[in-house]
C-alpha positions as CSV (number, residue, x, y, z in Angstrom):
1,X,65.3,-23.3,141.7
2,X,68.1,-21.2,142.5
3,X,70.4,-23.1,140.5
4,X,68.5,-23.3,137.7
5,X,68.1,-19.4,137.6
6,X,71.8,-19.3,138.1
7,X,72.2,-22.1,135.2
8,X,70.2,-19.6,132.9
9,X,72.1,-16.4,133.7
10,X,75.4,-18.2,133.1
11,X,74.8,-20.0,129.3
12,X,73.4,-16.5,128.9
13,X,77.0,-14.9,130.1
14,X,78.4,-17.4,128.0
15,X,77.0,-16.5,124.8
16,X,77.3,-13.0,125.1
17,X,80.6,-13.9,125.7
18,X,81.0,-16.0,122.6
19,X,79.1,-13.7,120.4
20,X,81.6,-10.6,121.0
21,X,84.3,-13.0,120.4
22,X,83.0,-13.5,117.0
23,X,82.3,-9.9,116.5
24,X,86.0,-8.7,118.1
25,X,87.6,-11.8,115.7
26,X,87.5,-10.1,112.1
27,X,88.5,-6.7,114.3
28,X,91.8,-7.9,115.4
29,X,92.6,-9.5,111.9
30,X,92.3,-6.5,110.5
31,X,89.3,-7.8,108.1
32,X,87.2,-5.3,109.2
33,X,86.5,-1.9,111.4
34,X,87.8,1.7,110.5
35,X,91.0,3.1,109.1
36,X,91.2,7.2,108.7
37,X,93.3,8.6,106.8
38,X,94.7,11.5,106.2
39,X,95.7,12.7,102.4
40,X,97.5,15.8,100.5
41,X,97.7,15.0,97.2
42,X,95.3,13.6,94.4
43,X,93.7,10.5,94.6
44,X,93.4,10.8,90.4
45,X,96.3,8.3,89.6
46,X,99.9,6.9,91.1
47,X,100.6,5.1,93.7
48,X,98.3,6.1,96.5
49,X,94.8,5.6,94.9
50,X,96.2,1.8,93.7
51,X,97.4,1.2,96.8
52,X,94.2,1.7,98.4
53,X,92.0,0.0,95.2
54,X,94.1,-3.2,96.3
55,X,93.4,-2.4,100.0
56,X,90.0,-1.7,99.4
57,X,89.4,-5.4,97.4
58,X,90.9,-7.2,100.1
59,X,89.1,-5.7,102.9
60,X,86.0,-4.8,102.2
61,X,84.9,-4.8,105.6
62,X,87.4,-1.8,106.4
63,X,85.4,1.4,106.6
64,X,88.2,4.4,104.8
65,X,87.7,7.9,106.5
66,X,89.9,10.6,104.2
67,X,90.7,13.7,105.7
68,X,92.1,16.7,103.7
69,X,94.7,18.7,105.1
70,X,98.2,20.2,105.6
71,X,101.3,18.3,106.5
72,X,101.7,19.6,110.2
73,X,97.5,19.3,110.6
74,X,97.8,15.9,109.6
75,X,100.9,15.2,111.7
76,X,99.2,16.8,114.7
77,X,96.1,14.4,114.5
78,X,98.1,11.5,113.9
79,X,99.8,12.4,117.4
80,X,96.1,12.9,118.9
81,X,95.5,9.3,117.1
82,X,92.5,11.1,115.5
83,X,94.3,10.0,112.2
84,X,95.8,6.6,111.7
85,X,98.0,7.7,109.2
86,X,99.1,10.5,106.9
87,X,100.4,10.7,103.6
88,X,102.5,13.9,103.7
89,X,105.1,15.3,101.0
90,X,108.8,15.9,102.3
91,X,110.5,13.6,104.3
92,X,109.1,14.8,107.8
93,X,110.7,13.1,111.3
94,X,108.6,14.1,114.4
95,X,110.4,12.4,116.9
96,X,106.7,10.9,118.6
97,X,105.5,9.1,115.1
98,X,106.9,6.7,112.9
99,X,107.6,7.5,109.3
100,X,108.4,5.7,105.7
101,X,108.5,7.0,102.9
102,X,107.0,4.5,99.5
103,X,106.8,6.9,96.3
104,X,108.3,9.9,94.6
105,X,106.6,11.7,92.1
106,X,107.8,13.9,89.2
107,X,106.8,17.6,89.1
108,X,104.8,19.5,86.3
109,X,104.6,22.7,85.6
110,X,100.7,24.0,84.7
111,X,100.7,26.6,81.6
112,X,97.9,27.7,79.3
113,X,97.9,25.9,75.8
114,X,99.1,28.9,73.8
115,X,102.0,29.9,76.3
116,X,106.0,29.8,74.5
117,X,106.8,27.8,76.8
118,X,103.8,24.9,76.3
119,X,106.3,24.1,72.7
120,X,108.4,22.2,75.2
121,X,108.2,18.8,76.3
122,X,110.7,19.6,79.6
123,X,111.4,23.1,81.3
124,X,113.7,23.9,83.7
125,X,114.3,26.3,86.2
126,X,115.6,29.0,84.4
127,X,113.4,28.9,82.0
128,X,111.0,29.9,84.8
129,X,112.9,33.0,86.4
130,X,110.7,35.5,84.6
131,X,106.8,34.2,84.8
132,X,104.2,35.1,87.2
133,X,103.0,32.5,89.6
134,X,99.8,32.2,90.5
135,X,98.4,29.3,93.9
136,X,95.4,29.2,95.8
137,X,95.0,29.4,99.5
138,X,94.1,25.6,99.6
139,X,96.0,22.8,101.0
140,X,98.7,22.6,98.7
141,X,99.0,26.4,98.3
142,X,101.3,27.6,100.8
143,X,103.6,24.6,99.9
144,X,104.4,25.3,96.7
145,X,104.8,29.2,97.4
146,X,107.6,27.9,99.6
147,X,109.2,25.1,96.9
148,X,109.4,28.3,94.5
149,X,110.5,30.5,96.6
150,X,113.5,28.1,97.7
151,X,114.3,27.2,94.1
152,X,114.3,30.7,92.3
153,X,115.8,32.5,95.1
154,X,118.5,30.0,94.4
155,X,119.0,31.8,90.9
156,X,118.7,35.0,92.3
157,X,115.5,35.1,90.5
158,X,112.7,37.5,92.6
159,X,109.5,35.5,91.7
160,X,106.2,37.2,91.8
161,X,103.5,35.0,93.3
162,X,99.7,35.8,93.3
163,X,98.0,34.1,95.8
164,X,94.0,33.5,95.1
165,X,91.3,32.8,97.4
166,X,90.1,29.7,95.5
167,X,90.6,25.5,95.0
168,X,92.8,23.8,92.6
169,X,89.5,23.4,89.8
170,X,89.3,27.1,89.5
171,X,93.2,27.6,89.7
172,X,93.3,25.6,86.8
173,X,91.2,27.9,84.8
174,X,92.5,31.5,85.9
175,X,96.0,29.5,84.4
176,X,94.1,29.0,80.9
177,X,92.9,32.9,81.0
178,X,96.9,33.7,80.6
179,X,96.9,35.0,84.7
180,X,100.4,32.9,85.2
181,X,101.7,29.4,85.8
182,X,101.7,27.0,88.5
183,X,103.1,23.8,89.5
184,X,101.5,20.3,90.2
185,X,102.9,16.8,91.4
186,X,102.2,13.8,89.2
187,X,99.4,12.2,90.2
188,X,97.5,15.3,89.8
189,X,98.0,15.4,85.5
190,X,95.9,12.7,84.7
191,X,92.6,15.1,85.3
192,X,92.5,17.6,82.3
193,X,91.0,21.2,81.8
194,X,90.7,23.0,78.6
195,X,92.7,25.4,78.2
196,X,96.4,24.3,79.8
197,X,98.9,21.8,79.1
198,X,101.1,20.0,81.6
199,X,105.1,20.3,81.3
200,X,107.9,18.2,83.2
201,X,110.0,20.8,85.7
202,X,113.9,19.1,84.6
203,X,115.0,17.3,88.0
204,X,112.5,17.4,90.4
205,X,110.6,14.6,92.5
206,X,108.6,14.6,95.6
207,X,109.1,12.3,98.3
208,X,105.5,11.4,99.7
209,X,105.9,9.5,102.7
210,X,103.1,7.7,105.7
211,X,103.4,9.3,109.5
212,X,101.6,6.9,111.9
213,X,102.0,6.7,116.0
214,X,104.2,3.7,117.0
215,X,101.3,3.6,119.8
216,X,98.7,3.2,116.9
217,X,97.7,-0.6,117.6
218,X,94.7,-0.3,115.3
219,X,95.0,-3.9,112.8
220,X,93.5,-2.3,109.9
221,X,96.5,0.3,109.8
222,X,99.1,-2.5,110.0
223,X,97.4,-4.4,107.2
224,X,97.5,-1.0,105.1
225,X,101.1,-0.4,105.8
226,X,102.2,-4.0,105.0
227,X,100.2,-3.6,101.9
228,X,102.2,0.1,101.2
229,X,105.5,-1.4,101.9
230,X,104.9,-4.6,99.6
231,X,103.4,-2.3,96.9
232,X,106.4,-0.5,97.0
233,X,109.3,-2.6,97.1
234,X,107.5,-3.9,93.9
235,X,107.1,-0.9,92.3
236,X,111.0,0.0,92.9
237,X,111.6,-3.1,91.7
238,X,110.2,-2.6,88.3
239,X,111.2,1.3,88.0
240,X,114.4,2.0,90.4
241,X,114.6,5.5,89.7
242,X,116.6,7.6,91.9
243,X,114.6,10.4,93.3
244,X,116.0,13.9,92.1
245,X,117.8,16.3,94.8
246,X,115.9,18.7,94.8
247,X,112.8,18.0,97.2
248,X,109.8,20.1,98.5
249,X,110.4,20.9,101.9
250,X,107.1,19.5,104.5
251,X,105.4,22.5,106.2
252,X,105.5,20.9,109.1
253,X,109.3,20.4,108.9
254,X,110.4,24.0,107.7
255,X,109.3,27.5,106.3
256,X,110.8,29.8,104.7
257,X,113.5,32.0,106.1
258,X,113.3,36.1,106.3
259,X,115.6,36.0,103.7
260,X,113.8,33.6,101.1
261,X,110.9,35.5,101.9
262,X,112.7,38.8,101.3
263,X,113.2,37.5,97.8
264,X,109.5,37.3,96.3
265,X,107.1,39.5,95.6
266,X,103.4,37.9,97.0
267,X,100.4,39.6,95.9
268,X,97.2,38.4,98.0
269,X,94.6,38.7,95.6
270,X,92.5,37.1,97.6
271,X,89.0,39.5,98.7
């Protein structure tokens, strides 16, 4: 009797045993499980939301978490592992993560339809010294009050920045009431509002790269960043465009120096 009881308890171990196997097996393939990930820009267009359609069709059984937020919040959780990876602007180097960086894209300036400037299919720079700029306080905000700041201070240009309390939807139409300009990466141009037209800035790209923890020994991540780093070497491959010099700076790298700041005039007209 007692071995039989013993019998039972142990084919019972056994498929326990065998059924967690099973479970655990897609897990460490990386066919299934959870991957979250942290984002910046817009998933409209470019390389991130294809990436992630073909990552998507060939594991289905991966759930996706997306987080919104800064560069340094993002680098922070990746460090706490509450992110798996990021997808940060700049070309960031914490010395506890690993980073790579897979795409550039080009730069746009945002103008309302009926501004002198919308006649041209490419500004530059100068052409910019003398306009008001206008960003929200989202995610992007603060990072492209720094990018102008660096590059007009650089023509001894003073630009005037208003900063408003709101997200980029609404910062698209206070553009298209004739409030000022703004600036907006690539991926972002394929959503339109009435009202504004989108205009290449002459020589600038933005380096977006991943930040991940070497200790990070989730499957699904190293399935994603294979994926990336194949995606990209193709893509390079079929466009091997040099990225331009001049390169937004990561929050989580750098800010602005008292004397950069010195040289803009930033209205909060925020309530």
């Amino acid at each position: 009797m007692p071995e039989k009881t013993f019998l039972r308890h142990a084919r019972r171990a056994l498929n326990e045993v065998s059924c967690a196997a099973t479970d655990v097996g897609p897990i460490g393939r990386g066919d299934e499980g959870l991957v979250r990930i942290g984002v910046l820009s817009s998933l409209a267009s470019g390389f991130l939301p294809q990436m992630l359609r073909v990552y998507s069709d060939r594991y289905a059984g991966v759930h996706i978490d997306f987080v919104e937020g800064t560069p340094s919040d993002h680098i922070a959780a990746v460090r706490l592992h509450k992110l798996d990876v990021a997808f940060v602007t700049g070309e960031p180097s914490p010395s506890d993560c690993d980073a790579a960086q897979f795409w550039t894209e080009r730069v746009f300036v945002v103008l309302p339809s009926d501004h002198a400037l919308a006649e041209r299919e490419r500004i530059s720079w100068d052409d910019l010294r003398d306009q008001v700029f206008i960003v929200g306080e989202g995610i992007s905000g603060p990072e492209i009050q720094d990018f102008l700041i660096k590059k007009l201070s650089d023509l001894d240009a003073c630009p005037v920045i208003e900063r408003y309390c709101v997200g980029r939807d609404n910062l698209m139409q206070i553009v298209s009431f004739g409030r000022g300009v703004t600036l907006t990466s690539e991926a972002t141009v394929a959503a339109r509002f009435p009202g504004v037209v989108y205009r290449r800035l002459e020589g600038e790209a933005l380096p977006f790269c991943a930040v991940w923890s070497p200790n990070n020994d989730n499957p699904a991540l190293r399935r994603l960043l294979s994926l990336a780093r194949s995606m990209a070497r193709d893509t390079h491959r079929l466009s091997p465009t040099a990225s331009a010099n001049a390169r937004l700076p990561c929050s989580a790298q750098a800010a602005p120096t008292r004397n950069s700041v010195a040289l803009s005039q930033t209205r909060d007209l925020s309530p």
